[in-house]
N, C-alpha and C positions, 0 to 999 in steps of 0.2 A: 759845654756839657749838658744845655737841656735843649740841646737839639734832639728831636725824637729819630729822625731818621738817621741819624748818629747812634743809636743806641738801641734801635728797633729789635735787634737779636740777643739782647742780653740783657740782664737784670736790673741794669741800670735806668733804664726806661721807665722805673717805678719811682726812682728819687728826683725830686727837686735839687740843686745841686747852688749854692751861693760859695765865692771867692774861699768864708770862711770854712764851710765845710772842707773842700777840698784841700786848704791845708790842714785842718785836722786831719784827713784822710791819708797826707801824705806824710804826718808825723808821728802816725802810727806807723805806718806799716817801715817809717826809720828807725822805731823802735822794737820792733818786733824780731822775735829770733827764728821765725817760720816763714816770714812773707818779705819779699825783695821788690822792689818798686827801681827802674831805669828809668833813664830817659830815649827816648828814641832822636836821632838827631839828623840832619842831613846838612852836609855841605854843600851851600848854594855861593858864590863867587868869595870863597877863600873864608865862608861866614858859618858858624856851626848855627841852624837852624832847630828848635826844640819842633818837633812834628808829631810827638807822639810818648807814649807809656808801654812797657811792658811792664808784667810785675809775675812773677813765681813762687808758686804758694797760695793757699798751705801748704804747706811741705811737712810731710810725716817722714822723720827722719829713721824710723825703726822700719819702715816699709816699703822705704825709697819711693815714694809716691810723692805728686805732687799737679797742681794745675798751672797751668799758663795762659796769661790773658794780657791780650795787648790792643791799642788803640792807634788809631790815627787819625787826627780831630781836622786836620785839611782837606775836606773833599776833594780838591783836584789832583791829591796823590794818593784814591784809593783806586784798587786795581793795576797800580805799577810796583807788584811786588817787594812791598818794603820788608810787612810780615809775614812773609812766605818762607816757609823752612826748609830748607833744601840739605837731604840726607843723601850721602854716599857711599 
């Protein structure tokens, strides 16, 4: 998480980031009734691998609006379309 070219594009780039923060980080947004936090996962030889975060929200539920922000902390699976959304 404090890799900068990791986070070069987005806000996170500004925080310093320790073990504890980021469970605090993730125990909010379990408790929160606007922000959804996943895990992203990939199955490598039968084995659920953790690869990544997306999370949705805020969510303004009066206006049906809301942001989407996702990660993937592996360099050598960015650019093989993990979070790539594909509408039909």
């Amino acid at each position: 998480m404090n890799d900068l070219e990791d986070h070069k594009y987005t806000k996170q780039k500004y925080t310093k980031y320790s073990l504890i923060k980021i469970r605090k980080f993730v125990k909010e947004k379990n408790k929160s009734k606007n922000e959804f936090l996943y895990e992203i996962s990939l199955k490598r030889n039968n084995v659920n691998t953790h690869i990544g975060n997306i999370k949705l929200g805020p969510i303004n539920f009066i206006h049906k609006r809301g942001e989407t922000s996702y990660f993937i902390g592996e360099k050598e699976l960015w650019d093989k379309g993990y979070t790539t959304l594909a509408i039909k």
